[in-house]
N, C-alpha and C positions, 0 to 999 in steps of 0.2 A: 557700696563698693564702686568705684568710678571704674569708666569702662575709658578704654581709648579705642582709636581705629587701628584694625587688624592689618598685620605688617605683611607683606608678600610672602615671606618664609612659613609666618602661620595658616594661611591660605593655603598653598602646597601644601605643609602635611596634616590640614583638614580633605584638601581634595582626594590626597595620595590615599588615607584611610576609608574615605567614602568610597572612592574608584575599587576598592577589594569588597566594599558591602555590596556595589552596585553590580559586580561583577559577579556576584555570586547569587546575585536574585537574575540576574541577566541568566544566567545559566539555568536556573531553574524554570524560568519563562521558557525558553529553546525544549524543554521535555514536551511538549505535548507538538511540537513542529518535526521533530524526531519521531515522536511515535506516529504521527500522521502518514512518514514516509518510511515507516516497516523498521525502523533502525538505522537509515544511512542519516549520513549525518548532513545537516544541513549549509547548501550552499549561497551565504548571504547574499553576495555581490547579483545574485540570479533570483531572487527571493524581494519583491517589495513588500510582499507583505509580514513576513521575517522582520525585515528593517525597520517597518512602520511600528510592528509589533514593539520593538527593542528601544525605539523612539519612545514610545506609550511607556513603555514601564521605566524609563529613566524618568519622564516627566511627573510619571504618577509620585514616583518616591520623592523628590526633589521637591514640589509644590507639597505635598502634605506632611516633612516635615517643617518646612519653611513657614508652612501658613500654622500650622500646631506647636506654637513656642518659638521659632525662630533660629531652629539648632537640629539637624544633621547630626546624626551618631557621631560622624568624625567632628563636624563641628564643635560637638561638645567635649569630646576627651580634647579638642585643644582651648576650649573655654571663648567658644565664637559666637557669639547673636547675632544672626540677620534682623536687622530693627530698618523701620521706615522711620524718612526724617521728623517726623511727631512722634518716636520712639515705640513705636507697636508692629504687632507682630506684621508682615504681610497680608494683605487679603489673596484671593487665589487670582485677581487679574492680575495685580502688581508682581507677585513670585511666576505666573507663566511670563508675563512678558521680560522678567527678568532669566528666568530660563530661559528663551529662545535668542536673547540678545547674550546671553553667556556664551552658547551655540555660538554665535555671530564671532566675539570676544575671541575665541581660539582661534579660528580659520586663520586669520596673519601669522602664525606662529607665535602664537598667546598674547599678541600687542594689547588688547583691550583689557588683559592683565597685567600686564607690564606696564599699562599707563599710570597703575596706583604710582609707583616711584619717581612721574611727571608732574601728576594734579595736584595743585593745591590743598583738597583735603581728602588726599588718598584714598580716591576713590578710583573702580573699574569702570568701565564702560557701561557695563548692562549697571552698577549700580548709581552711575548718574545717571542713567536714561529711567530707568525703575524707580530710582527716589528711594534709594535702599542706603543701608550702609552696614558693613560686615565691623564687628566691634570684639576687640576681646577685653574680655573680664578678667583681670589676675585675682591672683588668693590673698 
């Protein structure tokens, strides 16, 4: 099956799908920071270690499905491989450093996403600086 490079559209609604899985283990991380503090509920902006925590469990999920197969829940219902330019999976430095430059990637209001529709081989930011490349497979 030949793959091509993954188009900006399918990107969003791999992210938009992951963002509800990520959000709902994020929520489940927050119970034991809730029950720490009797049932009130937690205030992040006053909370680093909240924050670090909510950081940690994005990264954990991110990097371990990234480096296990190359494919995100959401990735996979829209038929997306993260492959390294020798077409293999991530190892876990290459998928962190592409996490933290993904991080980077948003802050301009998502430019280092919006560059795919610039680069010559539609590529993001963090996946020319990683040596990645986001690929979808059709049926």
């Amino acid at each position: 099956m030949k793959s091509v490079n993954a188009t900006l559209l399918r990107r969003l609604g791999a992210m938009l799908y992951d963002g509800l899985l990520v959000t709902a283990v994020l929520m489940l991380a927050t119970v034991p920071f809730v029950v720490e503090r009797g049932g009130e509920t937690v205030e992040p902006d006053n909370n680093f270690l909240y924050q670090l925590s909510m950081l940690i469990v994005m990264y954990l999920f991110f990097v371990y499905f990234w480096t296990r197969g190359g494919q995100t829940l959401g990735m996979r219902a829209w038929r997306l491989r993260l492959e390294t330019d020798d077409g293999g999976s991530p190892s876990i430095t290459v998928a962190s450093l592409r996490f933290f430059v993904a991080i980077v990637s948003l802050i301009p209001f998502g430019l280092g996403f919006l560059w795919q529709l610039w680069d010559k081989d539609k590529l993001t930011w963090h996946d020319r600086i990683a040596g990645t490349r986001m690929l979808h497979y059709p049926k």
